[in-house]
VMD Tcl script that draws the C-alpha trace (Angstrom):
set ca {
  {69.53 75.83 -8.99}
  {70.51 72.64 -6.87}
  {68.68 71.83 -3.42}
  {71.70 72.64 -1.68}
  {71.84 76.36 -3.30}
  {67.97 77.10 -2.47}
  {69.03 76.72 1.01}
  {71.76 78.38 1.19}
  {69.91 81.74 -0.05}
  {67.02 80.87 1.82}
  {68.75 80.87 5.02}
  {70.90 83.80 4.26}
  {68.23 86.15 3.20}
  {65.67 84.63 6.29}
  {68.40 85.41 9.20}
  {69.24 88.76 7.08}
  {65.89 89.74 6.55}
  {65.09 89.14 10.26}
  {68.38 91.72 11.18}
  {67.02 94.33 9.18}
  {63.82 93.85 10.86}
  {65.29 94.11 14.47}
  {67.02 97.45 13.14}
  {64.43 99.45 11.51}
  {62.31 98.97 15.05}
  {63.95 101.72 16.28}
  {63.48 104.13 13.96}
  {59.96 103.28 13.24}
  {58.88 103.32 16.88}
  {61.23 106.82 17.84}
  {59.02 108.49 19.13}
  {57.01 105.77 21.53}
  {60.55 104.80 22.59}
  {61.89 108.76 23.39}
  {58.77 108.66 25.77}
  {59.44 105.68 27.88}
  {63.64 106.34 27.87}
  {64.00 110.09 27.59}
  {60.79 111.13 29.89}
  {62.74 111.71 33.24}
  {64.59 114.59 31.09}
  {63.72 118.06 29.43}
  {62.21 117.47 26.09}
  {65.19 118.98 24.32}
  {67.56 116.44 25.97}
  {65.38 113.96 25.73}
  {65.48 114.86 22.14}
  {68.95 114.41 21.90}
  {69.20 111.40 23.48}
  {66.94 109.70 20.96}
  {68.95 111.35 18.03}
  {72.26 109.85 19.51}
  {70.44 106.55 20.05}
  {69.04 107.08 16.33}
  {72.54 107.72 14.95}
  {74.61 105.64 16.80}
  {73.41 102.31 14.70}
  {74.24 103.83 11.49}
  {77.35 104.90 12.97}
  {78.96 102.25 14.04}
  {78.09 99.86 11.18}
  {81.73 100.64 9.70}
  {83.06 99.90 12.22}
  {81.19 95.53 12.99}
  {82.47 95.70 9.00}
  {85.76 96.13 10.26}
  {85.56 93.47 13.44}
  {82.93 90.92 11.77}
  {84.69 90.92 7.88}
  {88.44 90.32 9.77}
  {87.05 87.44 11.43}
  {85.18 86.32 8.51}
  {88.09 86.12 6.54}
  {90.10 84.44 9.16}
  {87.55 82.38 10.78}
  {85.02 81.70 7.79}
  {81.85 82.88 6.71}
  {79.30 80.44 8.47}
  {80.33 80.98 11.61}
  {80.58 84.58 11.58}
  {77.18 85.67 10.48}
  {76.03 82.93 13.07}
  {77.42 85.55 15.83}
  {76.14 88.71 13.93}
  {72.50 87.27 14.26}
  {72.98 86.23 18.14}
  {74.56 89.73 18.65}
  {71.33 91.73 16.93}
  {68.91 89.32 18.52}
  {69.94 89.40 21.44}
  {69.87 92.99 21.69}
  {66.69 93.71 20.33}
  {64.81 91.50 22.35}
  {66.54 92.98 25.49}
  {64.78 96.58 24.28}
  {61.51 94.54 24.73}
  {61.97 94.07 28.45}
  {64.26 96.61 29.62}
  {62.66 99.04 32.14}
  {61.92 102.29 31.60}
  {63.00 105.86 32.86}
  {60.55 106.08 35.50}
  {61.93 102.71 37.15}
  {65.92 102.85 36.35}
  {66.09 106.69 35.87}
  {68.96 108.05 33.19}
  {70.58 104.13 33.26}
  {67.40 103.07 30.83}
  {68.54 105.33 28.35}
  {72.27 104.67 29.08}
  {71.68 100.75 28.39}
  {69.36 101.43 25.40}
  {72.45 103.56 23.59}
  {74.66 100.58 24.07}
  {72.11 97.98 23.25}
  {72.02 100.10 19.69}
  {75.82 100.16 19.26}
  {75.24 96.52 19.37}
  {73.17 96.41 16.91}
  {74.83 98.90 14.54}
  {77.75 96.50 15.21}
  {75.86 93.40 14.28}
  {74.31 94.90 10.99}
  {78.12 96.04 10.12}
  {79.15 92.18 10.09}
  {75.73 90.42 8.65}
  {75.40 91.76 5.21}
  {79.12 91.05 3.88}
  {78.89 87.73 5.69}
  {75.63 87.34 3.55}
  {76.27 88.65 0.36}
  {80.29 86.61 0.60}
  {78.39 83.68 1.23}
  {75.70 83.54 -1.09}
  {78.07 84.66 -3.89}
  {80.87 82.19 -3.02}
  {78.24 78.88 -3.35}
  {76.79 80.78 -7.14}
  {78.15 79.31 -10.36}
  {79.28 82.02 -12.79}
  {77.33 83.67 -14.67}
  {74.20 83.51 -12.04}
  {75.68 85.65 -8.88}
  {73.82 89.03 -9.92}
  {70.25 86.31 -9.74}
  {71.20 84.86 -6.38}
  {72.65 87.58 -4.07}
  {69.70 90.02 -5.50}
  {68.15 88.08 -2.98}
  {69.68 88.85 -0.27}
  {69.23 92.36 -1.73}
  {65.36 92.09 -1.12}
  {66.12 91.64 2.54}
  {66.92 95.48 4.06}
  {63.16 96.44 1.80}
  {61.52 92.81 3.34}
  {63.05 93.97 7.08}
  {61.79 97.55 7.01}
  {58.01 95.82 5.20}
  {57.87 93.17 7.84}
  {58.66 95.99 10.50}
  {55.79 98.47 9.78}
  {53.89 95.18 9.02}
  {54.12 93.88 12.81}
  {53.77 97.31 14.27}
  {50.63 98.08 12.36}
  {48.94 94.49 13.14}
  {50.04 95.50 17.02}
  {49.10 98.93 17.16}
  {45.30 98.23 15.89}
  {44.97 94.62 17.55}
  {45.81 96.69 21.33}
  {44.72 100.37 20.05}
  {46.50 103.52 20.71}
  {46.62 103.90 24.21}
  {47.71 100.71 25.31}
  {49.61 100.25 22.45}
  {51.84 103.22 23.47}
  {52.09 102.56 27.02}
  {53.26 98.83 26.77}
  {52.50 97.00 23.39}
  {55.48 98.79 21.66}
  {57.44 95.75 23.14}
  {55.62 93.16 21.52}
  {57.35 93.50 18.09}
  {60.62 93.64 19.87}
  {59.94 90.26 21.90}
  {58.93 88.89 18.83}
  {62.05 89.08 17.36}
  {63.65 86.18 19.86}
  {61.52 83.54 17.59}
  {62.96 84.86 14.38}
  {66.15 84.90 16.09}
  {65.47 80.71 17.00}
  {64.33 80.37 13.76}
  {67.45 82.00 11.74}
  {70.11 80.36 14.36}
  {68.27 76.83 13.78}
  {68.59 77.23 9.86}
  {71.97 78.66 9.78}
  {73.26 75.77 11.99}
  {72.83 73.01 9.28}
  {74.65 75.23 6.39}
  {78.14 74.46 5.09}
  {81.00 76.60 4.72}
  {81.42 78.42 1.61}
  {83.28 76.02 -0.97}
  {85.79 78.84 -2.30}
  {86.52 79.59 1.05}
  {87.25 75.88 2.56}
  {89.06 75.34 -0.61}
  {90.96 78.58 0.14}
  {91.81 77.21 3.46}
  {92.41 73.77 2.38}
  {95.21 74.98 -0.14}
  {96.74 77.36 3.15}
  {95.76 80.77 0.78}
  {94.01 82.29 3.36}
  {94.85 85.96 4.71}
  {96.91 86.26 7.99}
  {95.92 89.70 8.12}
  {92.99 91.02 6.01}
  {92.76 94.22 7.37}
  {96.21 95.50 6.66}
  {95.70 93.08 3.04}
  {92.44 95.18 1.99}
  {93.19 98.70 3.54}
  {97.13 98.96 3.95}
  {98.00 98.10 0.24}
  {97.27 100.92 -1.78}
  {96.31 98.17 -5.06}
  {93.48 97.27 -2.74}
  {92.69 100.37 -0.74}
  {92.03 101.94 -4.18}
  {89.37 99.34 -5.37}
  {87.63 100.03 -2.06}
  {87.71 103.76 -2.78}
  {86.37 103.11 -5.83}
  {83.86 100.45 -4.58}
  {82.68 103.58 -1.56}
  {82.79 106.61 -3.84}
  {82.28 104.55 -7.35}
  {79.28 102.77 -6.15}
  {77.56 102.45 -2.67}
  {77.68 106.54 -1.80}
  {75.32 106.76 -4.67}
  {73.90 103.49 -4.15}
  {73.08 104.45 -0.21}
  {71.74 107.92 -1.06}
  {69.33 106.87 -3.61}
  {68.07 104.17 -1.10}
  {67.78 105.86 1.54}
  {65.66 108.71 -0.66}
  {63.58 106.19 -2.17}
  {62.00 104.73 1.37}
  {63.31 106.48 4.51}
  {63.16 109.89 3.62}
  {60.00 109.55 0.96}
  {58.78 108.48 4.48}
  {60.37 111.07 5.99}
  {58.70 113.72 3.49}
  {54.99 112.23 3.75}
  {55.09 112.50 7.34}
  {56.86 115.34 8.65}
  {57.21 117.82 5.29}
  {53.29 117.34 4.05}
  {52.04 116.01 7.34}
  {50.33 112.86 6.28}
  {48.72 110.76 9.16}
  {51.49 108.32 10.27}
  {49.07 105.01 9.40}
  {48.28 106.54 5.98}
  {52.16 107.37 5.06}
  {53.09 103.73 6.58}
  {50.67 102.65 4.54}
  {51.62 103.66 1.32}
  {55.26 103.36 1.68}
  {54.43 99.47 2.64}
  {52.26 98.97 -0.72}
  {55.00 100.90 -2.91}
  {57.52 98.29 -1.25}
  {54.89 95.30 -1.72}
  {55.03 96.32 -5.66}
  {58.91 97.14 -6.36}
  {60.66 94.43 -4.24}
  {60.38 92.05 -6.91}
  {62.26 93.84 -9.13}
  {65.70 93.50 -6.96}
  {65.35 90.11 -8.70}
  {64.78 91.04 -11.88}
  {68.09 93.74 -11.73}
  {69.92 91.54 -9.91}
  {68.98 88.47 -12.83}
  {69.66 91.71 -15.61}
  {73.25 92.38 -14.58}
  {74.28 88.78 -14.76}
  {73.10 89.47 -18.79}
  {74.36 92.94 -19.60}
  {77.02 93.80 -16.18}
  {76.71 95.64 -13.15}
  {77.96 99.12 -14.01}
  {74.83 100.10 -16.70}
  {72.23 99.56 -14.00}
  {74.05 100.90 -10.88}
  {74.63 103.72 -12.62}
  {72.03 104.26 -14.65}
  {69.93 103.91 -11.62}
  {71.93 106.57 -9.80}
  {71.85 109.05 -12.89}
  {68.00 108.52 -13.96}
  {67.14 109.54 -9.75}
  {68.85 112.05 -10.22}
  {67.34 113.68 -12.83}
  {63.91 112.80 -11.77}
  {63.96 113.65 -7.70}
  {62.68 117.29 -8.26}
  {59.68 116.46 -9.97}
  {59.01 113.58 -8.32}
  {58.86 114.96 -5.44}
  {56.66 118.22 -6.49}
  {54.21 115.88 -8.00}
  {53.85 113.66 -4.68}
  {53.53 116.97 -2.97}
  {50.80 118.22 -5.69}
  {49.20 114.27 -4.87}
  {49.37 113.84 -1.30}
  {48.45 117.79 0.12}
  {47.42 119.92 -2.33}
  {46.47 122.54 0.00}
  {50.10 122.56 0.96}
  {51.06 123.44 -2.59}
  {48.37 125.99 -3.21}
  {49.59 128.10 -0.04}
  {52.89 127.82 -1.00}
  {52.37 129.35 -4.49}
  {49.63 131.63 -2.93}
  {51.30 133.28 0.24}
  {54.76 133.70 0.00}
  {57.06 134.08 4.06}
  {59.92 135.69 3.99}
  {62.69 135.59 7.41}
  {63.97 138.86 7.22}
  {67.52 138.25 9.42}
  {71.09 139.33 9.95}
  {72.74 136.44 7.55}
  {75.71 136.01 10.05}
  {72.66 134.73 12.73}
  {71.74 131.68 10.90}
  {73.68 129.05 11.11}
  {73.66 125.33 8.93}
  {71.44 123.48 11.28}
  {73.26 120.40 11.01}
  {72.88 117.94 14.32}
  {73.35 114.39 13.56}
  {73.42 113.69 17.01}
  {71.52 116.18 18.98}
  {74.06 118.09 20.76}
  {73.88 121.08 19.10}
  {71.76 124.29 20.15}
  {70.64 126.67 17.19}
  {68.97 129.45 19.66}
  {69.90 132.70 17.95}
  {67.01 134.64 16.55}
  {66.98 133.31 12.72}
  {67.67 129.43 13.75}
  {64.20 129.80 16.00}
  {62.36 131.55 12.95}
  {63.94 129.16 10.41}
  {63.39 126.04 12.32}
  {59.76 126.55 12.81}
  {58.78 126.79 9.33}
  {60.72 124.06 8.14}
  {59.34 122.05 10.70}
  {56.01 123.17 9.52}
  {56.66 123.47 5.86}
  {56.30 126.85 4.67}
  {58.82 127.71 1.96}
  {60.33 130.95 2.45}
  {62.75 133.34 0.59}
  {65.58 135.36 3.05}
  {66.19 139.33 3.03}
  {69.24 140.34 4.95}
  {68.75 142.25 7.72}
  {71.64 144.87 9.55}
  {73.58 143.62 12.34}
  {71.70 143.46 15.44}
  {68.61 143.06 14.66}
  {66.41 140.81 15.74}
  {64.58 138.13 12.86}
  {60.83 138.39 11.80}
  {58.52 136.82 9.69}
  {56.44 138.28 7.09}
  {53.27 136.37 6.07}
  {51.33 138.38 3.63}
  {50.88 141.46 5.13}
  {51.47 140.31 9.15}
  {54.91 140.75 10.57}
  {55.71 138.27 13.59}
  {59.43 139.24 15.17}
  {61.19 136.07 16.47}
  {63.13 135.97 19.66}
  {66.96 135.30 20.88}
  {67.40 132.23 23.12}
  {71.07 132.83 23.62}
  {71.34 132.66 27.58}
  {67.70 131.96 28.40}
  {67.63 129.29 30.95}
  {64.63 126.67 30.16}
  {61.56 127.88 31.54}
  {61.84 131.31 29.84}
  {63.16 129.51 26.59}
  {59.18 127.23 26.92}
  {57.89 130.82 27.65}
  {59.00 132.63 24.59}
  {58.87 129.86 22.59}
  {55.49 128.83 23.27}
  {53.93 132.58 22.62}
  {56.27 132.76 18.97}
  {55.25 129.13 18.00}
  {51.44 130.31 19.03}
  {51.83 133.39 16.87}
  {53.24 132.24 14.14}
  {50.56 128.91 14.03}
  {47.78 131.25 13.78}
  {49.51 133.12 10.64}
  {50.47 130.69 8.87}
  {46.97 129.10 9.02}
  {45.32 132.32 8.24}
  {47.29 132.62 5.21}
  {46.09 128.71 3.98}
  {49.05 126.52 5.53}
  {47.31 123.25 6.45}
  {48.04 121.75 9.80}
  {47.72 118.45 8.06}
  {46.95 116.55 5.02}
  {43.74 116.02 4.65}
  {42.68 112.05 3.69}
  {40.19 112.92 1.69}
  {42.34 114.89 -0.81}
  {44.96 112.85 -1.10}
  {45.02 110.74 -4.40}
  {46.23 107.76 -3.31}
  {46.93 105.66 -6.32}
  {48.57 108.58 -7.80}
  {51.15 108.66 -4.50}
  {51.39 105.28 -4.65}
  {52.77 104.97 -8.40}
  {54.90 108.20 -7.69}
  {56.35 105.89 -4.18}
  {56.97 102.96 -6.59}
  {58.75 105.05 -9.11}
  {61.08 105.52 -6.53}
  {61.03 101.67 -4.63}
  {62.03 100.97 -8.61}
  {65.04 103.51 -8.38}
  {65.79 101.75 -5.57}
  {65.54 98.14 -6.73}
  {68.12 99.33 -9.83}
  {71.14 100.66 -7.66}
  {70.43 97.95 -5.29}
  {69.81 94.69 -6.39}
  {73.14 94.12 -8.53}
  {75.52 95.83 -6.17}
  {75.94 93.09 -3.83}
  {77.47 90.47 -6.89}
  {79.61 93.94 -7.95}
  {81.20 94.24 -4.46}
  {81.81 90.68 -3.84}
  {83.32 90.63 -7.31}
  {85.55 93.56 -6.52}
  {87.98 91.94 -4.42}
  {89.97 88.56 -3.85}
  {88.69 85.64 -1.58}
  {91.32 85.93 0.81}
  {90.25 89.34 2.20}
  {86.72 90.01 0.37}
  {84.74 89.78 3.36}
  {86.59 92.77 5.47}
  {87.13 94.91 1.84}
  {83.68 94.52 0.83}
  {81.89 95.30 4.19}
  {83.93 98.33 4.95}
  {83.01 100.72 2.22}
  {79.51 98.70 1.82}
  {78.61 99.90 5.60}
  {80.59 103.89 5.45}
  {78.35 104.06 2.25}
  {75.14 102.86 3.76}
  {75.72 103.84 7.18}
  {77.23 107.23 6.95}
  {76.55 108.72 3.51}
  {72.66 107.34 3.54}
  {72.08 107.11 6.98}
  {72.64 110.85 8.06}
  {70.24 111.59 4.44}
  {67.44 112.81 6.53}
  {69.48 115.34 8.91}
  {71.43 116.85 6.01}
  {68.41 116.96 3.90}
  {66.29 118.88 6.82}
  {69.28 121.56 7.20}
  {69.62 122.30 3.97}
  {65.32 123.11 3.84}
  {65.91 125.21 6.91}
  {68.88 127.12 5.60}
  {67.28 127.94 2.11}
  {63.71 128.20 2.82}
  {62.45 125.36 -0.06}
  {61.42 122.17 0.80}
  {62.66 120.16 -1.63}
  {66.26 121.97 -1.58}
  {67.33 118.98 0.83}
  {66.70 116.51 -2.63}
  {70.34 118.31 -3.59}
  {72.11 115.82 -1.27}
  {70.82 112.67 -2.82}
  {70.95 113.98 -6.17}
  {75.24 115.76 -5.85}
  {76.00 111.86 -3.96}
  {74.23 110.04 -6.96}
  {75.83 112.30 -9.97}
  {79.41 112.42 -8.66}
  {79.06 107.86 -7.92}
  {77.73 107.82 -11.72}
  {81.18 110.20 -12.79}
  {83.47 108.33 -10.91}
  {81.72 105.24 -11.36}
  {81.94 105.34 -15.21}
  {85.67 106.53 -15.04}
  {87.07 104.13 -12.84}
  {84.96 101.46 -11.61}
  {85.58 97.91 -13.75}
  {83.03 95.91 -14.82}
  {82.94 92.13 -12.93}
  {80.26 90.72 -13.86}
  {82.23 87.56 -16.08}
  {85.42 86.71 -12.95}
  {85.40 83.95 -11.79}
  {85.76 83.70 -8.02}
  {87.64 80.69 -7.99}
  {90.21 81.95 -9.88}
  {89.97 85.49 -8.12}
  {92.27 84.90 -5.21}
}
mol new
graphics top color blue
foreach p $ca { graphics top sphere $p radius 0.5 }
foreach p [lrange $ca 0 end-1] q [lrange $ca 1 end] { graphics top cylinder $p $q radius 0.2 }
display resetview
């Protein structure tokens, strides 16, 4: 590897890595932030609000593939992701100082909405600009080793995240931490951003592209090139539904919603679950490298795929075991003192709210949504029409209540007294209120978290060589991006929503694992069928 290629990754993954760290802020720090934007409002609103905010990064990320890859391809790489890193750190440090609800009023949650379309926008045009890049300067033969480093960077982003709020929170404490040292890891973010913008600056455009240029090859319109020709459109199918759906879902399994599942399924402290999750990612992130190195040897397809079907097959007890490892008490009440939702099946609905706007107030939604939120597995008995949903634990029988045209204050009421009711059965019959730290076996969790970090570091760390090798210079940085970011952004991205609707609706806990683990089995079907192997073109013959 020449001087000149070092740097090149180096300042790739460095600006990349620093993106990923600006994005995962939010999500990390949801709930600190819902309190300073969202407090002038009711909590369900304000709830919604911080879902949208949530949701509208991942959504949009299509959609900076589609703005950010056209220019790419038209303008050149260099300069591209050069505006993608201004855009997200620009943004991000602006969260750090803009004012709260209590002194703007509903225009600090307005600005903070857009100021996350911005960065779902940014994150849309960064990684093909990346992964194009680095690929473009790699001789053949070594492209799966060099852009599995840029691969490390979304796992390095969300470590350094949880890494500078952690060092925060217990440098300031709680309190203070909460009030106003939340915006310290968001200002902080204005140095990486000098720091990335200083590096990029003394890079070179991408030889196969200047040559490209040089020789008058390049696309006048990539957009209609890549998605208007149906020879091309169908290799980005096949890229989306071949590769990164199943590629996104097993990600997003393996550290969001294992996160997801420590904290709000078996109600590990936050700092213990952040904890874990960051040692798990300390151990696997290597081995992005090593897959990435490994495809260049034996191709992309066996470990993209074999990554997708092994999770698969192992989610279910995976996940029972971290369950048996991290709150056993959890799993002894669940096998000990079975809750069943008696309701009228036509009540319950698929509580499925990606962006907070919808209301699930009928009878069985309230019953279902409290012990899912709480964890208690349940099985359903139907009920006649008209009647009103209960609860049986053991031998106790708590009836729920209808919401449909309560106005607020007698929604708290009711609520409060059916959420008080059902607390103090649910405890009686040995539902913890939370983990306790002394029973959890933490090197046990941890090698169960790594398991899946691995799973991870498989589907991952070759797909970025496999994408860029899917599709011609002239238009690879808009083809590449677009089903890269509707994989990522849509398919893993909403993960954790679908996942916690399908747990309400059934009544199981792990039933939401079905999402990842359809997504991942249909990507290795398709993937086998249709999707070519790449690993030996040569991209300056690939035009």
């Amino acid at each position: 590897m020449t001087r000149e290629e070092k740097k090149v990754i180096f300042a790739s993954s460095l600006g990349t890595v620093f993106e990923w760290y600006d994005f995962y802020l939010y999500g990390s720090l949801s709930a600190i932030i819902a309190a300073q934007f969202f407090s002038g409002v009711n909590p369900t609103a304000a709830f919604i609000f911080a879902l949208m905010a949530f949701a509208a990064g991942f959504a949009v990320r299509p959609f900076g593939a589609i703005v950010f890859g056209r220019l790419g391809d038209l303008v050149g790489r260099k300069y591209t992701f050069l505006i993608t890193i201004l855009l997200m750190g620009a943004s991000t440090f602006v969260v750090g100082i803009l004012p709260n609800y209590a002194s703007w009023g509903i225009a600090a949650p307005v600005i903070l909405i857009i100021l996350r379309l911005f960065q779902g926008l940014a994150l849309g045009g960064e990684y093909g600009g990346a992964a194009t890049y680095v690929a473009e300067h790699a001789p053949n033969g070594r492209r799966g080793f060099y852009t599995s480093w840029i691969q490390t960077t979304a796992t390095l982003g969300l470590f350094l995240s949880l890494l500078v709020i952690l060092g925060t929170r217990t440098y300031l404490g709680e309190a203070a931490f909460a009030e106003w040292g939340w915006r310290i890891p968001f200002l902080v973010s204005i140095l990486l951003l000098a720091v990335s913008v200083w590096i990029r600056l003394t890079l070179n455009e991408s030889p196969v592209f200047k040559k490209m240029k040089e020789e008058g090859k390049t696309s006048k319109a990539p957009l209609t090139e890549a998605f208007g020709r149906w020879e091309n459109a169908k290799v980005g199918l096949i890229a989306l539904f071949g590769g990164t759906a199943g590629q996104a879902v097993v990600w997003y399994t393996g550290q969001f919603y294992a996160l997801f599942f420590l904290t709000q399924t078996l109600k590990v402290d936050g700092w213990t679950a952040n904890v874990l999750i960051a040692i798990s990612l300390l151990i696997g992130t290597p081995f992005f490298i090593v897959f990435g190195w490994l495809s260049d040897k034996i191709g992309r397809k066996p470990i993209i795929l074999g990554g997708c079907l092994i999770a698969a097959l192992t989610y279910f007890p995976i996940f029972a075991a971290i369950t048996h490892y991290a709150n056993p008490a959890l799993e002894k009440a669940q096998a000990a003192s079975p809750v069943t939702v008696v309701a009228n099946p036509a009540e319950c609905s698929f509580q499925f709210n990606p962006v907070g706007t919808a209301k699930f107030v009928t009878s069985c939604d309230i019953a279902k949504s409290f012990l899912a939120r709480n964890s208690v597995n349940y099985s359903n008995e139907a009920a006649p029409a008209g009647t009103v949903a209960s609860v049986k634990v053991g031998d106790k029988v708590i009836p729920s209540f209808s919401g449909v045209g309560l106005d607020a204050a007698a929604m708290k009421t009711q609520s409060d007294a059916f959420n008080a009711s059902m607390t103090e059965a649910i405890r009686a019959a040995g539902y913890p209120a939370k983990a306790d730290p002394a029973a959890i076996n933490t090197p046990m969790v941890v090698a169960l978290l790594t398991i899946l970090v691995l799973f991870v570091t498989m589907v991952y760390g070759p797909i970025a060589a496999w994408l860029v090798e899917l599709f011609p210079t002239r238009i690879r940085y808009t083809a590449m991006s677009l089903p890269y970011h509707i994989g990522n952004g849509w398919f893993g991205g909403f993960l954790p929503t679908t996942a916690f609707a399908m747990v309400a609706a059934t009544g199981d806990i792990y039933y939401g694992l079905w999402y990842p683990i359809i997504v991942a089995l249909a990507t290795f079907v398709i993937g086998l069928v249709l999707a070519p192997e790449t690993n030996k073109r040569d991209l300056e013959n690939w035009h």
